[in-house]
MMTF fields as JSON, N, C-alpha, C and O atoms, coordinates in Angstrom:
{
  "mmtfVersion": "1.0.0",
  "mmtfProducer": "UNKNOWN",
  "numBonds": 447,
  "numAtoms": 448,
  "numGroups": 112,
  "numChains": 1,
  "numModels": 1,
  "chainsPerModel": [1],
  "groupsPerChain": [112],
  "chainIdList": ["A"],
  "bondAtomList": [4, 2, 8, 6, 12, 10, 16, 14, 20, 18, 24, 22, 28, 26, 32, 30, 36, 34, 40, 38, 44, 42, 48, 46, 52, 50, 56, 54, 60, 58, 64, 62, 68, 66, 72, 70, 76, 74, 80, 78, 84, 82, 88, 86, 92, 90, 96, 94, 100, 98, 104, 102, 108, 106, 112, 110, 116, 114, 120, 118, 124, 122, 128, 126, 132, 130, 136, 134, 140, 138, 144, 142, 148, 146, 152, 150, 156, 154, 160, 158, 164, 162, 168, 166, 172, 170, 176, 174, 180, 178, 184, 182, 188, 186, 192, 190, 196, 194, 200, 198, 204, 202, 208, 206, 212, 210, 216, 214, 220, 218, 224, 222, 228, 226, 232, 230, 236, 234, 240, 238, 244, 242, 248, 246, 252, 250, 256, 254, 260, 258, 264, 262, 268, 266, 272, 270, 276, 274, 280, 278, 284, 282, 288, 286, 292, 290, 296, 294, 300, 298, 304, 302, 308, 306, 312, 310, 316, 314, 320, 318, 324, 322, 328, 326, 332, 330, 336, 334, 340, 338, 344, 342, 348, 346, 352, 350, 356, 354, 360, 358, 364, 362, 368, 366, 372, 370, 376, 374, 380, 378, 384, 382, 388, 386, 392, 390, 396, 394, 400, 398, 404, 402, 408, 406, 412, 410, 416, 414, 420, 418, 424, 422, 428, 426, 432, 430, 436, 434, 440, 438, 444, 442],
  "bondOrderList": [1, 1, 1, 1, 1, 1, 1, 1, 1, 1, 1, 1, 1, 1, 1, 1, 1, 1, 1, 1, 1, 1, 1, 1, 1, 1, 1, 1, 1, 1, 1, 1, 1, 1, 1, 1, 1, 1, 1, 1, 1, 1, 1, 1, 1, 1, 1, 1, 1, 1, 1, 1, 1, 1, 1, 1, 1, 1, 1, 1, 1, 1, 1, 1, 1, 1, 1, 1, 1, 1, 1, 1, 1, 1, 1, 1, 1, 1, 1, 1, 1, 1, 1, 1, 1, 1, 1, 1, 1, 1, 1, 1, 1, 1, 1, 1, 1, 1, 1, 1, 1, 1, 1, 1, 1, 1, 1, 1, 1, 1, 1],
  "groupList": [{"groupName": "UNK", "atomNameList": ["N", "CA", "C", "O"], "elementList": ["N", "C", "C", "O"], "formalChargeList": [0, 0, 0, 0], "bondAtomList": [1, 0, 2, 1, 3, 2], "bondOrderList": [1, 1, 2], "singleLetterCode": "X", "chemCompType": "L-PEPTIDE LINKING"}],
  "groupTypeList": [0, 0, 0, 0, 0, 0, 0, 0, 0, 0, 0, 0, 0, 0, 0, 0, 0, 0, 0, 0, 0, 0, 0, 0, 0, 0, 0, 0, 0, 0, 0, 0, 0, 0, 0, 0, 0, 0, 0, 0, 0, 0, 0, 0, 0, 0, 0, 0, 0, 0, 0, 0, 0, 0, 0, 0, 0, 0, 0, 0, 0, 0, 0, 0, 0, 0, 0, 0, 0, 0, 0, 0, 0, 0, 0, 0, 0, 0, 0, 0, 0, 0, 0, 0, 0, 0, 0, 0, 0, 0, 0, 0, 0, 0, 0, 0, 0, 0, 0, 0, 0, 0, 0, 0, 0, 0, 0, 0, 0, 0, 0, 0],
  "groupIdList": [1, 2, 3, 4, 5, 6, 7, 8, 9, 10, 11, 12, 13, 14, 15, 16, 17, 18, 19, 20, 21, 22, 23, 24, 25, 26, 27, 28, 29, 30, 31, 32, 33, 34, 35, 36, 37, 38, 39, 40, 41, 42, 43, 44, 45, 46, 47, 48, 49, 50, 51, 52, 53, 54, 55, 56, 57, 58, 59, 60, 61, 62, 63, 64, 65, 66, 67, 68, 69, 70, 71, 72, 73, 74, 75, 76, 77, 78, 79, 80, 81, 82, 83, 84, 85, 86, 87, 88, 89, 90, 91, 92, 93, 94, 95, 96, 97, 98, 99, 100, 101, 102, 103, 104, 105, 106, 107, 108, 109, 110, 111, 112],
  "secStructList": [7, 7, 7, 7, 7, 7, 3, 3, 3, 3, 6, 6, 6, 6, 3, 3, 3, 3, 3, 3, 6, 6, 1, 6, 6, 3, 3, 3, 3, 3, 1, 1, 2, 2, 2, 2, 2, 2, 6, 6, 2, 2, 2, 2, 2, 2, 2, 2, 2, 2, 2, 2, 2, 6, 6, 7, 7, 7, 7, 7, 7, 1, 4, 4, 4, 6, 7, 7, 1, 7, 7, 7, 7, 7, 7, 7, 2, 2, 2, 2, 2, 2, 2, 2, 2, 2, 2, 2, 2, 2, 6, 1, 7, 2, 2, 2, 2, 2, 2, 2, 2, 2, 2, 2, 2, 2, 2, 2, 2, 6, 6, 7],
  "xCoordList": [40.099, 39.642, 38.474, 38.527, 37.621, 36.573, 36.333, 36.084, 36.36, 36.695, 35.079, 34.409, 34.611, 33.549, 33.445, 34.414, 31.822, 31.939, 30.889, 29.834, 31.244, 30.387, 30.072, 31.059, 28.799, 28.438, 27.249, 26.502, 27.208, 26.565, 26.261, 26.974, 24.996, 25.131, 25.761, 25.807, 26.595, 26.822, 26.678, 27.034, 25.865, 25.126, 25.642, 25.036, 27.256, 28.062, 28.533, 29.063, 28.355, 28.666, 27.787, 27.944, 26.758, 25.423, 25.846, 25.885, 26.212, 26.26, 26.633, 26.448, 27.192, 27.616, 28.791, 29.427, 29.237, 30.518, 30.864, 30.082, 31.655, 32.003, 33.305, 34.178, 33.359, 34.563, 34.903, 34.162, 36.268, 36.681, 37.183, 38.119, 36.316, 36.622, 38.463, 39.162, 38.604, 39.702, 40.647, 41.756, 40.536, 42.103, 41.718, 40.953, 42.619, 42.922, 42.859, 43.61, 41.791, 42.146, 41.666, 42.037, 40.894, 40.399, 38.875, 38.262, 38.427, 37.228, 37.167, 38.149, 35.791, 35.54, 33.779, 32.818, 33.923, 32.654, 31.85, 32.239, 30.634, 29.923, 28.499, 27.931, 27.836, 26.176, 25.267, 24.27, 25.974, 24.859, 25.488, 26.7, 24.542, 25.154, 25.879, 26.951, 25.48, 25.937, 27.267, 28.028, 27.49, 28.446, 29.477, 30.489, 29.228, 30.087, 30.669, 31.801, 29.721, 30.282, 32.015, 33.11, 30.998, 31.945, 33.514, 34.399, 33.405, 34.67, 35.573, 36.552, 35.545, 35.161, 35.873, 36.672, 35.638, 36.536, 37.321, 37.783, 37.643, 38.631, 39.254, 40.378, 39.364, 39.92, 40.706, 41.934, 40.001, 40.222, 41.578, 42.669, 41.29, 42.362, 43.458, 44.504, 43.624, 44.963, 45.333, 46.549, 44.446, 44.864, 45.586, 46.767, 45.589, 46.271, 47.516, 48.497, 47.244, 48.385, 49.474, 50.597, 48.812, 50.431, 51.056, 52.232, 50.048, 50.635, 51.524, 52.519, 51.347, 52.221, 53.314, 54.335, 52.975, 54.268, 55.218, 56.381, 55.086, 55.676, 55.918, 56.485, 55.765, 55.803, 55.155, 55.889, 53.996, 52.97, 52.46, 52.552, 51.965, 51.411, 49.729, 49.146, 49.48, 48.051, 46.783, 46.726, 46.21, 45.301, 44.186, 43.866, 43.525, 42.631, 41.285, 40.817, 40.585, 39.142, 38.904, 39.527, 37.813, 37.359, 36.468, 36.496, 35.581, 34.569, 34.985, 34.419, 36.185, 36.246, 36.807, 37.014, 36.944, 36.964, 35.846, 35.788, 34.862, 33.558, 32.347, 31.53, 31.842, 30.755, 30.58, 31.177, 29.979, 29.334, 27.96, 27.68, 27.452, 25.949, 25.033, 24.229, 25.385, 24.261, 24.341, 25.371, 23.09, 22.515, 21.6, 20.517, 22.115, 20.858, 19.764, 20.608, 18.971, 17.883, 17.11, 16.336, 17.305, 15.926, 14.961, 15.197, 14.117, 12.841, 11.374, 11.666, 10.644, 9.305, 8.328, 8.154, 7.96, 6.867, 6.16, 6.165, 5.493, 4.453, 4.745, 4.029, 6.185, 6.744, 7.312, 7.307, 7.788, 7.945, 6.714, 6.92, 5.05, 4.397, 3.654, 2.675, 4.038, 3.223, 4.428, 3.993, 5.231, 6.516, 5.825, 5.111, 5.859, 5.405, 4.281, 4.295, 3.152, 2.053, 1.98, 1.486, 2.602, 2.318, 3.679, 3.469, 4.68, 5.572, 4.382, 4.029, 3.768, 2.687, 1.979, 2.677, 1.413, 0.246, 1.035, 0.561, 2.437, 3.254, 3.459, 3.765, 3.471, 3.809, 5.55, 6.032, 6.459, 7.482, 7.746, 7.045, 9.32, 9.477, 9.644, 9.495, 10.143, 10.242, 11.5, 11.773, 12.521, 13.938, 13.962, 14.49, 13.135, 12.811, 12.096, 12.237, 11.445, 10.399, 11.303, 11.591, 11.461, 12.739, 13.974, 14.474, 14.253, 14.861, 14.252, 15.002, 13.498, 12.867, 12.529, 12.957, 11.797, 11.85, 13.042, 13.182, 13.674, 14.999, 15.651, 16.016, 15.842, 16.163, 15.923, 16.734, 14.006, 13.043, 13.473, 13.635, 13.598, 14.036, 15.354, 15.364, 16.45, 17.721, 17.654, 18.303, 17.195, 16.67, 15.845, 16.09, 15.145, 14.585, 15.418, 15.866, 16.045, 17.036, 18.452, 18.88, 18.89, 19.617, 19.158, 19.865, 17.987, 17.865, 17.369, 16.894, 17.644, 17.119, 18.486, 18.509],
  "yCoordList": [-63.748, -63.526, -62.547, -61.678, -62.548, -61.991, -61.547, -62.234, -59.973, -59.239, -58.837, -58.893, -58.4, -57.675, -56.377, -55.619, -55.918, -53.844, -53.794, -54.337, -52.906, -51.91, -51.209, -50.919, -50.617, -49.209, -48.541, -49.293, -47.107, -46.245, -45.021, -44.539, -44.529, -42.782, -42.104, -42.545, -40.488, -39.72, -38.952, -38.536, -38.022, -37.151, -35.499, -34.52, -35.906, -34.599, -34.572, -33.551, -35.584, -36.014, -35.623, -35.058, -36.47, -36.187, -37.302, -37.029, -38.462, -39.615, -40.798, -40.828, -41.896, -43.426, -43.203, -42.267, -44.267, -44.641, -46.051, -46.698, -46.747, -48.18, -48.126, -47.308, -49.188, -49.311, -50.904, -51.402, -51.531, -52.76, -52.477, -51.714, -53.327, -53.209, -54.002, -53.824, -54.816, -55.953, -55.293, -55.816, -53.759, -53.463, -52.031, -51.286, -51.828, -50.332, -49.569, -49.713, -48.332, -47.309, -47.451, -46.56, -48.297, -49.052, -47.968, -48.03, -47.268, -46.935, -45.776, -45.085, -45.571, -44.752, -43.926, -44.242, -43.09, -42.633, -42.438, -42.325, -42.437, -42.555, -41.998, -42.095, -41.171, -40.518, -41.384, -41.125, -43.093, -44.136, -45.503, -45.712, -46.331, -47.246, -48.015, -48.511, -48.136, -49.086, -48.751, -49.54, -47.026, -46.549, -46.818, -47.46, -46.355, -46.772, -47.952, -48.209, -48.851, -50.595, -50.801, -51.341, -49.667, -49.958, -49.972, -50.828, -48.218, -47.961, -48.146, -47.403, -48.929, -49.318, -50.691, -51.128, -51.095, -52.4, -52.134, -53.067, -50.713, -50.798, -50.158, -50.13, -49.49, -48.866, -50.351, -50.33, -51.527, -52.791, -52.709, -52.198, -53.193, -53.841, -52.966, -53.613, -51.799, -50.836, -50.963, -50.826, -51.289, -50.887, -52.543, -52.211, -53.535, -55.289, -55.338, -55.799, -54.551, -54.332, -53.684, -54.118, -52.366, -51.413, -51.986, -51.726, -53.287, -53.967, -54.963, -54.985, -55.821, -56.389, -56.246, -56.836, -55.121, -54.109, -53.724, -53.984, -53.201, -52.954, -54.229, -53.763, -55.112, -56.277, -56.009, -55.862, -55.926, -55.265, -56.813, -57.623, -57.088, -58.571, -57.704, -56.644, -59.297, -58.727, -60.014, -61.241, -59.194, -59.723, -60.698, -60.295, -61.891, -62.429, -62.298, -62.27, -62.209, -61.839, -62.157, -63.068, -61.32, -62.025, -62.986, -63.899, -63.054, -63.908, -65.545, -66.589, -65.294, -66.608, -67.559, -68.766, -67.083, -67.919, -68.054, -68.771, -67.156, -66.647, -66.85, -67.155, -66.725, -66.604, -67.536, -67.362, -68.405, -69.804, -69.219, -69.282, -68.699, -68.504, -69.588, -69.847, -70.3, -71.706, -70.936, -70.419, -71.028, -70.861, -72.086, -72.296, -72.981, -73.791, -73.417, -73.498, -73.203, -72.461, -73.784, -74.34, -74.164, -74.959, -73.961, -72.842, -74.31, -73.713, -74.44, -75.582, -74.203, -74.781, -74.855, -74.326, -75.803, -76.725, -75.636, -75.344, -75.178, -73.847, -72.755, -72.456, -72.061, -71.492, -72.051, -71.317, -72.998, -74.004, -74.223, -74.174, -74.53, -74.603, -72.944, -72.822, -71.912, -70.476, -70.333, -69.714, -70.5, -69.967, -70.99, -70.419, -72.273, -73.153, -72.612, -72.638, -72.02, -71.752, -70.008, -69.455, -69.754, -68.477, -68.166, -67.29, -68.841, -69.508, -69.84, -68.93, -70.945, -71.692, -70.086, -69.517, -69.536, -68.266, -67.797, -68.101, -66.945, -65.705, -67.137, -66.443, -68.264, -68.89, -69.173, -69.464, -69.209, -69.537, -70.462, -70.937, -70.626, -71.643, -70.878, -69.661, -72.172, -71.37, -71.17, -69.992, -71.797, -70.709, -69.287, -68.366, -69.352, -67.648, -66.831, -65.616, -67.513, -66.817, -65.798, -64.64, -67.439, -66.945, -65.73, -64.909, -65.82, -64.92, -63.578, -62.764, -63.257, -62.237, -61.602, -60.505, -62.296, -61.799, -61.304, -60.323, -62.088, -61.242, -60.143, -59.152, -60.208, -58.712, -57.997, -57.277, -57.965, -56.938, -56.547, -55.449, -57.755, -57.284, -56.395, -55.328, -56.759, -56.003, -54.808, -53.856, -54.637, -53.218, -52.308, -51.105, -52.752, -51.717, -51.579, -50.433, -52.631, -52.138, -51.187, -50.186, -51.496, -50.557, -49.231, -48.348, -49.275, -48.077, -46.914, -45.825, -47.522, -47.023, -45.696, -44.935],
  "zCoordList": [20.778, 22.134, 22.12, 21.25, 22.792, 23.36, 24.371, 25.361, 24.346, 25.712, 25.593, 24.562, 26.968, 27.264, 26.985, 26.944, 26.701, 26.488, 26.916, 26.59, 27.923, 28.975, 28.06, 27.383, 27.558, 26.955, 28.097, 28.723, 28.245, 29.005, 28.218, 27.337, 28.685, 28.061, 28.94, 30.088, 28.504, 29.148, 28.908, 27.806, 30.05, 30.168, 29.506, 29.07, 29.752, 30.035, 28.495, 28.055, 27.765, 26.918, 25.236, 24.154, 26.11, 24.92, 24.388, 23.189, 24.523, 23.595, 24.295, 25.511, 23.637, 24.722, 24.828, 24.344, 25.629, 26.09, 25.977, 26.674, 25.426, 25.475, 25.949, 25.66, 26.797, 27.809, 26.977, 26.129, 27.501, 27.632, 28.956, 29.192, 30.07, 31.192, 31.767, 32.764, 30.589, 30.777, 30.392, 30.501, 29.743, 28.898, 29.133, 28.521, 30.41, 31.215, 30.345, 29.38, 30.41, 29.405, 28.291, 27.527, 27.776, 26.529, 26.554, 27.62, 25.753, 25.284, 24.342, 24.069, 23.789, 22.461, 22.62, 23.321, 21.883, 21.958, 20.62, 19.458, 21.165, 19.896, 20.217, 21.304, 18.658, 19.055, 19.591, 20.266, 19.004, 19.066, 20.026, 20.068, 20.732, 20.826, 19.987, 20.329, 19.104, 17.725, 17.11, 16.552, 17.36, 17.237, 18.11, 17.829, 19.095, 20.45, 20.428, 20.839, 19.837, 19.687, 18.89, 19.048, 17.721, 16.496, 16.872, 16.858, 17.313, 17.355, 18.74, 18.67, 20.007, 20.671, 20.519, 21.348, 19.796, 18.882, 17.881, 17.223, 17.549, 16.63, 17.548, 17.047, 18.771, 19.766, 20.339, 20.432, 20.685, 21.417, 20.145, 20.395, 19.079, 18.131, 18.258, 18.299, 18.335, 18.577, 19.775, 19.91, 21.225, 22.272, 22.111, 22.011, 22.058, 21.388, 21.152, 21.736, 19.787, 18.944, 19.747, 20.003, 20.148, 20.971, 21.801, 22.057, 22.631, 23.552, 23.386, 24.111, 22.538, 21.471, 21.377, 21.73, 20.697, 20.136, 21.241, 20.931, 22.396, 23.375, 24.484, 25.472, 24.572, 25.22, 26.48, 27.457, 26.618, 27.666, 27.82, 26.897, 28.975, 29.5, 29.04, 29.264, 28.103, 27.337, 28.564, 28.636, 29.098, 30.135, 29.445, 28.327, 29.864, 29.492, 29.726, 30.865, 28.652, 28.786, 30.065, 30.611, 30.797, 31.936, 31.745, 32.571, 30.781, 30.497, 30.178, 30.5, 29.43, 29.304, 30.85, 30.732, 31.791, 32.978, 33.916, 34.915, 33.38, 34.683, 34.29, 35.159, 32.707, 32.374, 31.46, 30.397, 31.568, 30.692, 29.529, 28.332, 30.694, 30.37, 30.227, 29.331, 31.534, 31.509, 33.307, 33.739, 34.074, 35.191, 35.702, 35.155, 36.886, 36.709, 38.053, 38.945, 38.503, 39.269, 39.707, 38.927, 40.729, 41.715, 41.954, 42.409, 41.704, 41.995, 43.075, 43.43, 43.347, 43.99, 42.416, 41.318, 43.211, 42.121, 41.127, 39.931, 42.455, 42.058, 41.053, 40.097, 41.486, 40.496, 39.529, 38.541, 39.369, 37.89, 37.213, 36.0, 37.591, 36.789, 36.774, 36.038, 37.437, 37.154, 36.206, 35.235, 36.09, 34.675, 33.696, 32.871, 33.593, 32.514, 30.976, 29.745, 32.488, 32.133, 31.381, 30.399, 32.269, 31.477, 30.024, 29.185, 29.996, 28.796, 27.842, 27.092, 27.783, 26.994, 26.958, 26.119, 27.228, 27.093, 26.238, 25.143, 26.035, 25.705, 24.437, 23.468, 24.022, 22.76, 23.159, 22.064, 23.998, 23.933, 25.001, 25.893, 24.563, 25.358, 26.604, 26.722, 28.017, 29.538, 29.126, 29.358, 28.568, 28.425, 28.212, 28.835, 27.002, 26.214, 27.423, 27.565, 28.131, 28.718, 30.106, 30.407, 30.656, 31.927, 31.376, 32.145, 30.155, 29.917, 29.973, 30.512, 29.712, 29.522, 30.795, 31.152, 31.408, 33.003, 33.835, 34.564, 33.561, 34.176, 33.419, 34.051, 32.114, 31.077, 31.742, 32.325, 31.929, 32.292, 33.724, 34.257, 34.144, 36.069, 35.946, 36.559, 35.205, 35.613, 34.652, 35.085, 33.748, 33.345, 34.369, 34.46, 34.913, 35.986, 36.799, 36.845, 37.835, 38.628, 37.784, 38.359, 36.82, 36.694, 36.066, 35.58, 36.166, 35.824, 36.716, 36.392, 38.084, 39.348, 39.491, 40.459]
}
């Protein structure tokens, strides 16, 4: 199974935070994101196990009922060929491209 991880800096902290939003109580800290990842998932595998072990109802990823990661987007002509075109300029495809634009978009908003 494949649970989701929230990671954040904290401030109070001086380092990240990785959560498993699906398994109450689930997180670890670390200097680095990468760190945070790590342990974070070895935090996930104990927080599993104890549950297991104790006959605790083990919750299902949220992702696997919610998130595909296929989006399909109607668009106007215009903006289908101003994405096309400027895709073709940047050398990628409009998948890669569209991706990127939005990264870029929800990085700024969350970083508001």
């Amino acid at each position: 199974m494949h649970y989701p991880i929230k990671v954040f800096y904290s401030e109070e902290d001086k380092g990240f935070i990785a959560i498993v939003p699906d398994l109450q109580g689930c997180s670890a800290f670390g200097k680095t994101e990468d760190e945070a990842i790590k342990e974070v998932k070895i935090a996930q595998k104990l927080w599993l196990k104890t549950a297991k072990k104790e006959g605790r109802k083990i919750p299902k990823p949220s992702t696997e009922d919610v998130y595909s990661g296929k989006i399909l987007a109607r668009t106007p002509k215009s903006l289908h060929k101003a994405l096309l075109e400027r895709a073709k300029e940047e050398g990628v495809s409009l998948n890669q491209f569209i991706l990127y634009l939005l990264a870029r978009g929800l990085n700024k908003r969350t970083a508001l």
